[in-house]
N, C-alpha and C positions, 0 to 999 in steps of 0.2 A: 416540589422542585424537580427540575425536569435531570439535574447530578444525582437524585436519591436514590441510593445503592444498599440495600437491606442484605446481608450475607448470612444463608440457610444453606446449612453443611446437611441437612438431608436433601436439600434439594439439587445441590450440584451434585450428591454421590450419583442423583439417578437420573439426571440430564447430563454429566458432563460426557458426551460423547464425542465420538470423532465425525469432524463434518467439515464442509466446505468454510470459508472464507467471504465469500460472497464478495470480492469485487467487483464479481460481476456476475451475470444469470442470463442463460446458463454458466456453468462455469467451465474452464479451460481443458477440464477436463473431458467435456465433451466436442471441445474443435477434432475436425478431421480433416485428411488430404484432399478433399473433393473441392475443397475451398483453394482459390488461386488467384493470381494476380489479375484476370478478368474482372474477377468479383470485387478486387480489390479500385480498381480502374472506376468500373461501376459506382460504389459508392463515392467515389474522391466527386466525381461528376453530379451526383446529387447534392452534396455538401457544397461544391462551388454554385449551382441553383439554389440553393436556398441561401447563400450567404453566411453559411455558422460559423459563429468564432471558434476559433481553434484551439487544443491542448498539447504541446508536445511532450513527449518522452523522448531521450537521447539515453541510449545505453551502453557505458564505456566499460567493458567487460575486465580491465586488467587491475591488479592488487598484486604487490611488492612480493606481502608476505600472505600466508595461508592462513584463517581464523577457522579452525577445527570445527565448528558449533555451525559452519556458512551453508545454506541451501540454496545460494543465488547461483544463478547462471555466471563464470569467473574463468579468468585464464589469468594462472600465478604464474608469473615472470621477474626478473631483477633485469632483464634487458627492455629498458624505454623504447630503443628502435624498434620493436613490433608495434606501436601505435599509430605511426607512419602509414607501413600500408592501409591499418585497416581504416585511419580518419580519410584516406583517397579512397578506400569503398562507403564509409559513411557520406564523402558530401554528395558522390554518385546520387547514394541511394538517396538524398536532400533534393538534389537537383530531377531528379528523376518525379518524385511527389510532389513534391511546387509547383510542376508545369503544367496537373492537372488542377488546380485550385485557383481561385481567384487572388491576387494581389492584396484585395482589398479586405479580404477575411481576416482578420487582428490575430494575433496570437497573445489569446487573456493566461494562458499559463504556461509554462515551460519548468519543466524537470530534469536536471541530469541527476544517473544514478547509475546502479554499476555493481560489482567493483568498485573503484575507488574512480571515481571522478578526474580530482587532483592528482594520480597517476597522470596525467598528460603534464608536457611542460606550460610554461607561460606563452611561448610564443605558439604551441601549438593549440590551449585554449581561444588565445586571440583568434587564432586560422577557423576555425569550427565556429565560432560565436559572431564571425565576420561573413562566413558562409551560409549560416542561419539565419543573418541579418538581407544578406542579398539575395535570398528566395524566397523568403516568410516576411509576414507584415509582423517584425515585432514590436513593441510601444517601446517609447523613447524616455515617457516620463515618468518611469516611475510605478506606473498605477499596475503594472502588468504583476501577476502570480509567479515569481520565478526562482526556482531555487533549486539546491544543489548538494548530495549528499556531500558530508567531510568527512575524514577520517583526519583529527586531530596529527597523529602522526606524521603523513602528509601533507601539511599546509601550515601557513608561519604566517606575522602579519602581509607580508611582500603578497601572500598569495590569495586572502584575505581582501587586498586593499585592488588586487588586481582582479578578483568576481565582481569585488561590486563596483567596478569602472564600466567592466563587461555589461554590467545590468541587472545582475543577482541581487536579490534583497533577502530571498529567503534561504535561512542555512540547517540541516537536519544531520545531526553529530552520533556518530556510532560511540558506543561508550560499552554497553552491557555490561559490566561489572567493574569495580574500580578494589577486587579483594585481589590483591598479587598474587595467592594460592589458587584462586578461578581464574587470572589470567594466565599462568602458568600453561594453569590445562586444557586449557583450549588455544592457545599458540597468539595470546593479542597482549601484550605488555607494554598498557598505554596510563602512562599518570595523570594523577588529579590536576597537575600544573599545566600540562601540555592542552587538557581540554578544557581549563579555565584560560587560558590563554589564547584561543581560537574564539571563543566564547567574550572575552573581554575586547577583541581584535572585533568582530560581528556588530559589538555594539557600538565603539567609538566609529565604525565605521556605519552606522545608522542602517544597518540590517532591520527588516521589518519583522521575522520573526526567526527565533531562533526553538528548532526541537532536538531533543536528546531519545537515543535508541538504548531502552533497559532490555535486559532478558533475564528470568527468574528459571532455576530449572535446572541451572550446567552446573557441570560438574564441580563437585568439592565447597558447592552453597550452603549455606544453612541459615534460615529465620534470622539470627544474627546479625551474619554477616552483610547481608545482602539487604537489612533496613538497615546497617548503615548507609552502606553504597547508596540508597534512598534516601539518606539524610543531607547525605553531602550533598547527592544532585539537587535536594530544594533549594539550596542555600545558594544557589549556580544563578535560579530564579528562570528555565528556560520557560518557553511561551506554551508549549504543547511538549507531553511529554508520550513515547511509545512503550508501554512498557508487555513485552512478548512472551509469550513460555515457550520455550524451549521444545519443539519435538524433536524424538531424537529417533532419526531414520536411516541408521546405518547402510541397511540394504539398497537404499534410493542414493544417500550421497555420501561418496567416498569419503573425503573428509573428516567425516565424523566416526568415520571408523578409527581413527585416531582416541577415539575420546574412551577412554575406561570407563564402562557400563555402571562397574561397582563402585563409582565413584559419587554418581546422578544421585541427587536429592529423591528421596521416597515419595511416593505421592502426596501424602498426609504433609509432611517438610515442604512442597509445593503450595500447598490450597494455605499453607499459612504465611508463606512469602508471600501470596497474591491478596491475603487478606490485611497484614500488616500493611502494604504497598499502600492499596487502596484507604486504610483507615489514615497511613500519612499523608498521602497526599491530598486526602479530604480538608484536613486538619490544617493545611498548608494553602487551602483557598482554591484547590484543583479541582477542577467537573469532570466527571465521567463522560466523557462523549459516547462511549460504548467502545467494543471490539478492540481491547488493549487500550483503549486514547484519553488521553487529560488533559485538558488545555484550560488557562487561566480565566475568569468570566468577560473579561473584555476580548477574548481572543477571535478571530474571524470563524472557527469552528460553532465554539460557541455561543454566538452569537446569532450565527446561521442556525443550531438549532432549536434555539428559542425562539426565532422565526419558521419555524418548521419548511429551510429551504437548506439544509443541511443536504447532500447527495454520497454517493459511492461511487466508485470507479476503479481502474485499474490502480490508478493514483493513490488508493483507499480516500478515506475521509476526503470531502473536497465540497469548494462552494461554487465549483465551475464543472459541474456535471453536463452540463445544456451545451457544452462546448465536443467541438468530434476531438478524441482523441487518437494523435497520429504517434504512433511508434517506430522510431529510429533506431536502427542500429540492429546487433546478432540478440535473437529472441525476443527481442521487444512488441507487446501488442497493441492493435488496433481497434477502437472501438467507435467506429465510422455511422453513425446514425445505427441499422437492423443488424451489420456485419460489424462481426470477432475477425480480425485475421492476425497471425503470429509471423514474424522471421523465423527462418532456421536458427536452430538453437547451438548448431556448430559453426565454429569461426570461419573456416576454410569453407562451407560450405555456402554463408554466406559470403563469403567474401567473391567468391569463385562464381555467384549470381551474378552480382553486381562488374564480375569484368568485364563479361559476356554482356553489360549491358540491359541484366536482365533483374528484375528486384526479385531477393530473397523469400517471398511471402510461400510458407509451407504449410499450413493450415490452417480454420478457421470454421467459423459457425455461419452462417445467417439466420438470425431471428425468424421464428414463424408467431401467429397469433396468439395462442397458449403463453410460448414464452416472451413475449413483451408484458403480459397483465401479468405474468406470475414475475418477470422482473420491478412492475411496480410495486404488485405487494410488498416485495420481501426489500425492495429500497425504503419505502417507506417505516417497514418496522425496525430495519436495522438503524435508520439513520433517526428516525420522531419517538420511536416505540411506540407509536401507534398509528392506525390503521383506522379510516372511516371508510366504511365500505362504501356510500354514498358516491365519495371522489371517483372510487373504482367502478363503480355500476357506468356514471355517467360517462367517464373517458373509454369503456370498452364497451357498452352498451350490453350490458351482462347482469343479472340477477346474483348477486356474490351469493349467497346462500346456496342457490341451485346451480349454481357450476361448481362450488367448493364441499355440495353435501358431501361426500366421501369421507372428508377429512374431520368433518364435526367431534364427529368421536372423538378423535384425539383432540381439539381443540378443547373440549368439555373438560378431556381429562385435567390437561395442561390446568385450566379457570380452577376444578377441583384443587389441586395440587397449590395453588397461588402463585406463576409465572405469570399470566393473564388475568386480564379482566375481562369476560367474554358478554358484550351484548347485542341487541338485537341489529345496533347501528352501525356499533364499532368494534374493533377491540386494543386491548391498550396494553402494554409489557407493563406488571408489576415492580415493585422496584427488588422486589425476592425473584424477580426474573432477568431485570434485568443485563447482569451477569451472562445468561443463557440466552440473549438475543438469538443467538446461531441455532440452538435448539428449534426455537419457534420457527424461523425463517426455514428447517429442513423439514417441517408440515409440508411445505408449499413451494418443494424444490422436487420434481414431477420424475427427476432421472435420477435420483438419489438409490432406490432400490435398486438398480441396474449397476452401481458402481462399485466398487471396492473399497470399503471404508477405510484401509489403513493404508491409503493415498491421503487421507486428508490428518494432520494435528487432532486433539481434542479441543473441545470446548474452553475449554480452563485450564 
């Protein structure tokens, strides 16, 4: 079965490393300044020639209050009127990207995320969703990918009944822990009622799918605790669930320097929340999608990857990969056919583009040959866990053996060890590997030795 999850405490002590993410390959950490709004022009113009259906991201950077544990891009305020200006630099930058694109290219997805989304009022959602509507082709009926993170907190059925008039079907609910002692300490004191309540509001209101955001790891958890917190949410019943470990990177994000070190579950108290997690939700009729993800077996994830048409993106998990993804708003990225391109990741900075007129975009990648075949490999093993080299020989006209002998070794070792199954056709993620997707996939990530690994989380 393509959920089968085998948990070998020798083999994650000596894979779980720290590594990329892989929403995308290369990864973001390799964008530079040489990339610019030229380039970015350039691909909008090929995508409207080819016709691609579209993906957006909208990124509404504000949150009421501060959640300790947060490494998103955010500006904490209690004053609403800073949304104002920056939604008159968002539809700019709306207006500004539509004009290179065809009319007639659909828009199969749409994401708000943030910050807190639901920070904006009702009437300024309607403003932003009416905007979107009159420069993008969005679907009318329904059939579109659309969703919206929540922070229960922030939204009531009023606000609930007023997404999905907008068009939203899909809702994705911050939660991370439901123990008051962890909520405490990390600054989020949000109850079981407020987010069965969002949650019950979702469904009479015929949301198509509803996911819940876990995090194992923060401060003042324990084994315990935190399968409760997992007991409660199955009984919630959401459709996909995320459940994240925590890194804790003081140095990179202020925030978390808030958080008392001596407080952090041990490692050992970590790999057994992640293992109880997994053995409930199994037990609970959840599949491992891979990379944190659970979803029901009827669920469109799952689904997709029984079909081996499962994809990755900035989006993570996603069944609309073939689609360009355009990123709105401060920091938000672009993944436009061969070009990565990022906004500034300061508000003033982009804000202060877009008055001049001029879009945000402050660095980016373009794909070269190497990284398109190393990005299909490592799509395909994060997202199928496995890998026929066949597909790759004939889409890059390449000998996979003879351009990847270098790495043999390790791949041997990996088949040794039982992460893989290593053969002459294919290779296939074990289910004792599983787990370590990300492991396998940094085989075949070409700028990994050149990086600083504690930029990236670990493995597990």
């Amino acid at each position: 079965m393509l959920d089968a999850i085998r948990w070998d405490s020798d083999l994650i002590r000596r894979y779980d490393l720290a590594g990329p993410r892989y929403t995308s390959y290369p990864t973001a950490v390799q964008f530079h300044s040489q990339v610019g709004t030229f380039d970015l022009f350039h691909a909008l113009r090929d995508s409207r020639k080819a016709q691609r259906p579209l993906s957006l991201y909208v990124h509404v950077p504000f949150c009421a209050n501060i959640c300790y544990y947060c490494a998103c891009n955010k500006v904490i305020t209690k004053d609403r009127g800073r949304a104002q200006p920056y939604l008159q630099r968002l539809e700019q930058e709306i207006q500004l990207i539509a004009c290179h694109l065809d009319p007639a290219q659909t828009v199969e997805q749409l994401h708000f995320g943030g910050g807190t989304p639901t920070f904006l009022s009702h009437d300024e959602l309607r403003q932003l969703m009416a905007h979107l509507r009159k420069h993008f082709n969005l679907l009318n009926d329904d059939s579109g990918d659309y969703g919206i993170e929540i922070d229960p907190r922030e939204a009531d059925w009023s606000t609930m009944g007023l997404l999905r008039e907008l068009g939203f079907n899909r809702v994705s609910i911050g939660l991370q822990d439901l123990d008051p002692a962890v909520q405490r300490a990390v600054n989020r004191l949000q109850s079981l009622e407020e987010t069965r309540a969002v949650i019950d509001a979702a469904r009479t209101l015929q949301f198509r799918s509803i996911n819940i955001d876990l995090i194992y790891g923060l401060p003042k958890q324990t084994p315990d605790n935190f399968a409760r917190t997992v007991e409660e949410v199955i009984s919630l019943q959401p459709d996909r669930l995320s459940v994240f470990n925590y890194a804790h990177l003081p140095e990179r994000f202020m925030p978390q320097r808030r958080i008392n070190s001596s407080e952090l579950p041990s490692p050992a108290h970590k790999l057994e929340m992640l293992q109880r997690t997994i053995e409930q939700l199994t037990a609970a009729g959840y599949r491992y999608i891979g990379m944190d993800h659970f979803a029901l077996p009827d669920d469109e994830l799952a689904i997709a990857q029984e079909e081996h048409t499962l994809q990755r993106n900035f989006q993570g998990y996603t069944t609309h990969g073939h689609c360009d993804l355009i990123g709105l708003g401060v920091s938000a990225i672009s993944q436009i056919g061969d070009l990565y391109c990022q906004n500034s990741s300061d508000l003033n900075a982009y804000q202060n583009s877009l008055a001049s007129a001029q879009l945000a975009t402050s660095r980016g990648l373009v794909c070269n040959a190497d990284d398109r075949l190393r990005r299909a490999v490592i799509q395909q093993l994060i997202c199928n866990f496995k890998l026929e080299f066949a597909e790759i020989e004939q889409q890059f006209n390449i000998d996979f053996q003879g351009y990847f002998g270098a790495l043999w070794p390790q791949l041997q070792g990996m088949a040794e060890d039982g992460l893989i199954r290593l053969e002459r056709e294919r290779i296939e993620v074990l289910p004792a590997g599983r787990l370590l997707v990300r492991s396998v996939c940094m085989v075949f990530d070409a700028y990994l030795e050149q990086q600083n690994r504690q930029r990236f989380s670990r493995v597990i």
